[in-house]
C-alpha positions as CSV (number, residue, x, y, z in Angstrom):
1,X,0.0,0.0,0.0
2,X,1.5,3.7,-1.2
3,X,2.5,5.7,1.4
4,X,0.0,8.3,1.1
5,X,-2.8,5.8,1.0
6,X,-1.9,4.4,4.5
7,X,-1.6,8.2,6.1
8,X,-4.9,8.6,4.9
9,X,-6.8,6.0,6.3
10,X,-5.0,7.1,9.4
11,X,-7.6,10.4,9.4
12,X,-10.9,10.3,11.9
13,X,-13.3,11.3,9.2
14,X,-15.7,12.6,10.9
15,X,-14.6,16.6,10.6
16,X,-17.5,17.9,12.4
17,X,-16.7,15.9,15.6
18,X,-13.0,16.2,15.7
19,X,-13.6,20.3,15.9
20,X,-16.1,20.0,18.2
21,X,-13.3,17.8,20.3
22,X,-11.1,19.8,19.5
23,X,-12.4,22.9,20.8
24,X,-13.8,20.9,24.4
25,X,-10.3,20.1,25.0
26,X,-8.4,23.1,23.9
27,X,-10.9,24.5,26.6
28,X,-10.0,22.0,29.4
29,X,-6.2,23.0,28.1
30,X,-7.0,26.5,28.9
31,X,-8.7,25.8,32.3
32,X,-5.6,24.4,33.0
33,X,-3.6,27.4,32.5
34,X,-1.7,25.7,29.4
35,X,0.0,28.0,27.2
36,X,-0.8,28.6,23.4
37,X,2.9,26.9,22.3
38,X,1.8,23.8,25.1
39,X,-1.8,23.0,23.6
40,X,0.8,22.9,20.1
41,X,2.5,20.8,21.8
42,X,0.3,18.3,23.6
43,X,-2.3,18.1,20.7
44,X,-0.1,18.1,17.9
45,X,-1.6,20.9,16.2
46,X,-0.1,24.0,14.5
47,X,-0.6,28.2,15.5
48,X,-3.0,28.6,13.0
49,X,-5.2,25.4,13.5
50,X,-5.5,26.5,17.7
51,X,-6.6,30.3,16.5
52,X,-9.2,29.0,14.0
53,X,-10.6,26.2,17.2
54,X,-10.8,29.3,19.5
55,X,-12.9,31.5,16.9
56,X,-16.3,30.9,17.7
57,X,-17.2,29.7,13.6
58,X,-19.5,26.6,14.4
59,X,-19.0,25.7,10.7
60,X,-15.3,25.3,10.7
61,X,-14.2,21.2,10.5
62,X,-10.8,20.0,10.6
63,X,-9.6,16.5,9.8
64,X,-7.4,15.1,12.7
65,X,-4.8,11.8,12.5
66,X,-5.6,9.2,15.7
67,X,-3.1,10.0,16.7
68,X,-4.3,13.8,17.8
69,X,-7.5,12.4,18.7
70,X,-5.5,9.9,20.9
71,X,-4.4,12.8,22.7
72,X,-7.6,14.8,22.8
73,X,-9.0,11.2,24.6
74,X,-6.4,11.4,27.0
75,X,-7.1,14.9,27.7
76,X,-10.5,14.3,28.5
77,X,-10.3,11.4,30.2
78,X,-7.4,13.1,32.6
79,X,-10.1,15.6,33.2
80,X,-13.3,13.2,34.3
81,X,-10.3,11.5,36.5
82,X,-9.5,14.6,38.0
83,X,-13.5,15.4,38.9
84,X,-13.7,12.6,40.5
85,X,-10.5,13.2,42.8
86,X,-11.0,16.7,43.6
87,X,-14.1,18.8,44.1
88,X,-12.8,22.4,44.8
89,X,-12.4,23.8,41.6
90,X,-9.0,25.3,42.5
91,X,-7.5,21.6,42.9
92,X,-9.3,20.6,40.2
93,X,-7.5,23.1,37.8
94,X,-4.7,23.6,39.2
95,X,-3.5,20.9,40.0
96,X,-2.0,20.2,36.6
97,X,0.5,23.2,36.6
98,X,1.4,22.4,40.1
99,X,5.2,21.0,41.0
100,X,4.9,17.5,41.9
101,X,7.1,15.4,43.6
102,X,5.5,12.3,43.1
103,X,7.2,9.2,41.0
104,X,7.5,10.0,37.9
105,X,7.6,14.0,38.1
106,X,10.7,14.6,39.7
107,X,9.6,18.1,40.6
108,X,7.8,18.8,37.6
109,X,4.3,19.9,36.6
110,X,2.1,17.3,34.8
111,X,1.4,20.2,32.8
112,X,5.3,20.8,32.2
113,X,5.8,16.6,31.6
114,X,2.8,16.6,29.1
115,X,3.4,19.9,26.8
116,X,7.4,17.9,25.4
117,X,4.7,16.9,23.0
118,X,5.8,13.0,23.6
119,X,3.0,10.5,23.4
120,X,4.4,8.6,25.9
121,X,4.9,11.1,28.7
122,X,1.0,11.9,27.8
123,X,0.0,8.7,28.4
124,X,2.2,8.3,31.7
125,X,0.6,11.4,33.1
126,X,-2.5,10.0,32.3
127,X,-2.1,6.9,33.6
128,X,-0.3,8.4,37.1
129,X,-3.7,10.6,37.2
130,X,-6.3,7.4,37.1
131,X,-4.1,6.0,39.7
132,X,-5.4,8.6,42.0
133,X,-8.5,8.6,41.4
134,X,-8.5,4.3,43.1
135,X,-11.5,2.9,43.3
136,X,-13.6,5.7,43.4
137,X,-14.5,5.5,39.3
């Protein structure tokens, strides 16, 4: 199979939804007191495709690669965690920019760990963030 062929079966096709996800979790980003060059960085998405999400045209689509909507489902799913953990909206937001000195942080903001852009250290912080959450899901 040609190159160009297998990258695009690899696009969600579904435009409508991926903005709509798009723009929830850019959101949750922002709640989370992630910079513009972050969200870049933890979505996989360029400058001008985070200005056109934050416009408020309902009729703008956008085709994303699983891989970015891999991302966006670790975003939310970090966020329903994190409900369920903390109930004081200040924990609940801010907890993600705060220095942790937990295993696997070192110090370090999940926030921080999350926006090298590396699906890996995305899917560790997720995974370090259902592990708080115990049995309470």
């Amino acid at each position: 199979m040609p190159l160009t062929q297998a990258l695009q079966q690899d696009v969600v096709s579904d435009r409508a939804k991926c903005a709509t996800g798009l723009r929830a979790v850019i959101k949750i980003l922002g709640q989370w007191d992630a910079t513009g060059e972050q969200i870049q960085n933890i979505l996989r998405i360029s400058p001008s495709t985070l200005a056109r999400a934050k416009r408020a045209d309902r009729e703008w689509t956008i085709a994303l690669d699983r891989d970015q909507v891999t991302r966006m489902s670790l975003v939310l799913n970090m966020h329903a965690a994190l409900r369920t953990v903390f109930e004081n909206p200040d924990n609940l937001y801010g907890f993600m920019k705060m220095a942790n000195h937990n295993e696997g942080f070192s110090g370090d903001s999940p926030l921080n760990r999350m926006a090298s852009g590396d699906i890996l250290a995305l899917m560790s912080v997720a995974s370090r963030i259902d592990a708080m959450r115990g049995a309470q899901w």
